[in-house]
C-alpha positions in Angstrom: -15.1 31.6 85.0 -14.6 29.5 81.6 -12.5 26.4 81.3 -9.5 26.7 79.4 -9.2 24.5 76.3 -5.9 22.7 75.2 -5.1 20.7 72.0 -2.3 19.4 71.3 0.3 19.6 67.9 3.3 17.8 67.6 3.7 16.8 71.2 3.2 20.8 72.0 -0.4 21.8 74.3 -1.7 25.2 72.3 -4.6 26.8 74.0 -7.9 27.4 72.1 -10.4 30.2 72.4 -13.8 28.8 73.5 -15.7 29.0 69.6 -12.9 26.9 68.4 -14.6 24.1 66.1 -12.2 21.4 65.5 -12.4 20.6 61.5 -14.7 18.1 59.9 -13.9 14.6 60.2 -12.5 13.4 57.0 -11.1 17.0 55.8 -7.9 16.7 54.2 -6.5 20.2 55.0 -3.1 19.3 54.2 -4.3 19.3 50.8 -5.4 22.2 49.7 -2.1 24.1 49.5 1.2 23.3 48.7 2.9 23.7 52.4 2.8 19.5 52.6 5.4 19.4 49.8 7.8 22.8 51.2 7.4 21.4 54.6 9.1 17.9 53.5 12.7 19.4 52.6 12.3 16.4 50.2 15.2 17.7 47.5 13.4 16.5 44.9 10.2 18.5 44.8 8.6 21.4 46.9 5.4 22.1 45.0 2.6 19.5 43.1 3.4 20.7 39.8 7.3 19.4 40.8 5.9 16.3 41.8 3.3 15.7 38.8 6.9 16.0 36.8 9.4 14.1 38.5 6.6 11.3 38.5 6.0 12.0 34.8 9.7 11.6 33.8 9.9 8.1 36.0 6.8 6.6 34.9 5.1 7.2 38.2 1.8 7.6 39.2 -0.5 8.0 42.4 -3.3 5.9 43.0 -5.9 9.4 42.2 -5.0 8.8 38.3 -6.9 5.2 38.9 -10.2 7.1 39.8 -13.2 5.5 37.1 -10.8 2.1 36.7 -11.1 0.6 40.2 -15.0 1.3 40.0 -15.5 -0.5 36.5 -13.1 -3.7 37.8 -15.7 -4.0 40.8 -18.6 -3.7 38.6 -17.3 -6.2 35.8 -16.0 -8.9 39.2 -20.2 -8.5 39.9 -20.9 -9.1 36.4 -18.5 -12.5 36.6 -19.8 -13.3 40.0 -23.4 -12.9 39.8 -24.1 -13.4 36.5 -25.4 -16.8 34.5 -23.9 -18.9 35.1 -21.4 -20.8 32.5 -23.3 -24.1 31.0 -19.4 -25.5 30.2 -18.4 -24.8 33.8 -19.9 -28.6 35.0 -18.3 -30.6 32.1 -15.0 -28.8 33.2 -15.3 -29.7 36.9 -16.0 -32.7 36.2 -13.1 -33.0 33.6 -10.7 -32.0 35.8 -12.2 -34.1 39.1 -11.2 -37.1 36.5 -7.9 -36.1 35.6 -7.1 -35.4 39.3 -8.2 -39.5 39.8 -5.9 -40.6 37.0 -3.3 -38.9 38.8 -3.9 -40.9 42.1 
């Protein structure tokens, strides 16, 4: 006799036949169709192409438009932080230690 096997959607227990393989971790199923938007009621848009538009006509974006920018930032912070170092970067510590002493 086999065990049954329960998951559980929305609050709801649905049994599952014993070869059930639960999806990879990571996999974005939601994704890959259009149900996400249909399922949302959202008035505005019920497909990605209504939602590439109304986010066109506001000025909008989503964070997937910033794909090669957030990679070249971290590269040129690197650059900044690792690189030679500045030879006017003492006379302007020291600069400003004196200033902060007038100050005093």
């Amino acid at each position: 006799m086999s065990r049954k096997r329960w998951i559980y959607r929305d609050g709801e227990p649905i049994e599952i036949p014993a070869d059930y393989e639960p999806p990879p971790a990571g996999a974005d199923h939601v994704l890959w169709n259009d149900r996400s938007y249909q399922d949302m009621g959202d008035p505005r848009f019920a497909s990605r192409s209504a939602h590439r538009r109304y986010m066109a006509q506001r000025g909008l974006t989503t964070a997937d438009d910033f794909t090669g920018e957030w990679k070249q930032a971290r590269q040129q912070r690197d650059r900044f932080y690792t690189g030679a170092p500045d030879p006017q970067r003492p006379y302007d510590i020291a600069r400003a230690i004196e200033q902060t002493k007038r100050r005093k």
